[in-house]
MARSEMAR-602403 format. One record per residue (C-alpha): residue in one letter; z, x, y. Coordinates in nm, 2 decimals. Example, Ala and Ser with C-alpha at 12.3 -4.5 7.8 and 13.67 -1.06 7.14 Angstrom:
<tidren code="a" up="0.78" east="1.23" north="-0.45"/>
<tidren code="s" up="0.71" east="1.37" north="-0.11"/>
This chain:
<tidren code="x" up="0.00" east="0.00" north="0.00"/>
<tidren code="x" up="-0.09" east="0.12" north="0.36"/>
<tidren code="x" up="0.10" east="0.17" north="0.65"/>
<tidren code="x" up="-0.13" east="-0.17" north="0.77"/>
<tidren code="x" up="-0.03" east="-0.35" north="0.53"/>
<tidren code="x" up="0.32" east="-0.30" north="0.54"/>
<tidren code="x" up="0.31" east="-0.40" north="0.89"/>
<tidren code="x" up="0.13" east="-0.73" north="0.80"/>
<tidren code="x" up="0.37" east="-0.76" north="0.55"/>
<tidren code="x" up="0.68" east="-0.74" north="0.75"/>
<tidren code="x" up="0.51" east="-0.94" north="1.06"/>
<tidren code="x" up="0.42" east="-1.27" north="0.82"/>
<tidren code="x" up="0.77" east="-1.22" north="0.69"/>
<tidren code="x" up="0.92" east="-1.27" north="1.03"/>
<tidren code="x" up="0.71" east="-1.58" north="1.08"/>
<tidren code="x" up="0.75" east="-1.69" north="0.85"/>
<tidren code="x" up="1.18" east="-1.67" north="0.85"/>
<tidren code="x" up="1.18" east="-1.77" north="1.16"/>
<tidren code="x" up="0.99" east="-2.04" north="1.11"/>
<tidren code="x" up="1.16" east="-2.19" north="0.79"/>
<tidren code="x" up="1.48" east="-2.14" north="1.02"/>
<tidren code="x" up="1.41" east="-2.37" north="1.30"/>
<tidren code="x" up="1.30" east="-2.62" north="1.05"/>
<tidren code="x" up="1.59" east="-2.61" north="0.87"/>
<tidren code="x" up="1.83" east="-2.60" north="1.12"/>
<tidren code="x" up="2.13" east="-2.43" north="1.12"/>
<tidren code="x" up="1.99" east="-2.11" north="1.01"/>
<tidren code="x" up="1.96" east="-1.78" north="1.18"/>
<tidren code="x" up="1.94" east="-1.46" north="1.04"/>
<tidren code="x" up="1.83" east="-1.29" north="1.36"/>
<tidren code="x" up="1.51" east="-1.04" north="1.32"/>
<tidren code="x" up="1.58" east="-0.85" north="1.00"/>
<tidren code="x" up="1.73" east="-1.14" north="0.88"/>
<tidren code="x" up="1.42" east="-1.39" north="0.92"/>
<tidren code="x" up="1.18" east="-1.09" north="0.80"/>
<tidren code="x" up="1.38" east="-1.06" north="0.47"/>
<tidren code="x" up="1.41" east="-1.45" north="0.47"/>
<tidren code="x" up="1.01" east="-1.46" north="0.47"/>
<tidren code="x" up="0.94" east="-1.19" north="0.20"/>
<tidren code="x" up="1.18" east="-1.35" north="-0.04"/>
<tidren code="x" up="1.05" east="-1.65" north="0.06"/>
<tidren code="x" up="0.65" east="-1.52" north="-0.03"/>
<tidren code="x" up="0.75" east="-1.42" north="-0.37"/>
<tidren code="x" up="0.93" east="-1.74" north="-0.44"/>
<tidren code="x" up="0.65" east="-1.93" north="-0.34"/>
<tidren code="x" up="0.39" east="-1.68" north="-0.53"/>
<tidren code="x" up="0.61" east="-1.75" north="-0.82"/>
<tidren code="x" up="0.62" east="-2.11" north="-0.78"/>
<tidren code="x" up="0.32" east="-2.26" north="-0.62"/>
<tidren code="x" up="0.11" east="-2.14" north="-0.92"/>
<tidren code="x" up="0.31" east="-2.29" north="-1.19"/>
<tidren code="x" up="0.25" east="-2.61" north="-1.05"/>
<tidren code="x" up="-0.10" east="-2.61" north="-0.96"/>
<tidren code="x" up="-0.08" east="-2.56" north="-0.55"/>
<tidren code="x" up="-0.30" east="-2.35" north="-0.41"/>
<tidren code="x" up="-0.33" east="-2.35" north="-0.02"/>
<tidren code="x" up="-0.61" east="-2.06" north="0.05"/>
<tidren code="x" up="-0.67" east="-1.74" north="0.19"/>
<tidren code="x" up="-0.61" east="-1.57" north="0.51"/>
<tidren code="x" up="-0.33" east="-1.50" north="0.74"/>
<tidren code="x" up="-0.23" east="-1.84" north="0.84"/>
<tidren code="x" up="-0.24" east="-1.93" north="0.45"/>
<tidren code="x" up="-0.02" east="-1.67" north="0.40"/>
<tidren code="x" up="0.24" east="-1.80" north="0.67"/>
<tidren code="x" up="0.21" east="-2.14" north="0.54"/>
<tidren code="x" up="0.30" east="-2.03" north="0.21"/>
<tidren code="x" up="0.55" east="-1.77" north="0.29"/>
<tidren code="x" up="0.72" east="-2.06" north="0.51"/>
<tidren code="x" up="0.74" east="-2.29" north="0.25"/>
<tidren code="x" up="0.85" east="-2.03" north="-0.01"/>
<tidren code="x" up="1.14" east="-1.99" north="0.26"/>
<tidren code="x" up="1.26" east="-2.33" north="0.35"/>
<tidren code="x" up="1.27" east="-2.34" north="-0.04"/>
<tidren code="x" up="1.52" east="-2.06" north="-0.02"/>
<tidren code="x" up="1.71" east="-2.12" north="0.26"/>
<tidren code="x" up="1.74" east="-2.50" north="0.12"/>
<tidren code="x" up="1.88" east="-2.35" north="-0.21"/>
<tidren code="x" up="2.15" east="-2.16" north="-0.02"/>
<tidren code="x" up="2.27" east="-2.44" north="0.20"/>
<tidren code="x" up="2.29" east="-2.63" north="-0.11"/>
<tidren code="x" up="2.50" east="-2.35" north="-0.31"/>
<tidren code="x" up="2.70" east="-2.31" north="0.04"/>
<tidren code="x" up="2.81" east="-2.63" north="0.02"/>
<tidren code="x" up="2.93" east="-2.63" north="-0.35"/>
């Protein structure tokens, strides 16, 4: 992997967490927080989408979309187990 794409890599990341945290409110991580958020948040959703047939595309914004989603997955889980 490239210094480029790490750099992609980390900036959809930070979208994306930031992102899944103002719609799910009551999360913030600040900057690291949100970019960690968002990775995690792309492999969930790599993991997931798959498995049940969703597919949104190619391209940056698909990989925000999708990242994002992976995350508000994630940060839903932890509310949940926060709560428990």
């Amino acid at each position: 992997m490239g210094i480029e794409s790490l750099l992609v890599f980390i900036i959809i990341g930070a979208i994306a967490g930031w992102l899944a945290g103002l719609i799910v409110s009551g999360f913030g991580f600040g900057l690291i927080g949100n970019i960690i958020v968002g990775i995690i948040g792309a492999f969930i959703a790599g993991w997931l989408f798959p498995k049940l047939g969703f597919a949104i595309g190619g391209g940056i914004l698909a990989s925000i979309i999708h990242a994002t989603l992976g995350a508000i997955i994630l940060l839903l889980v932890v509310r949940v187990l926060k709560r428990a």
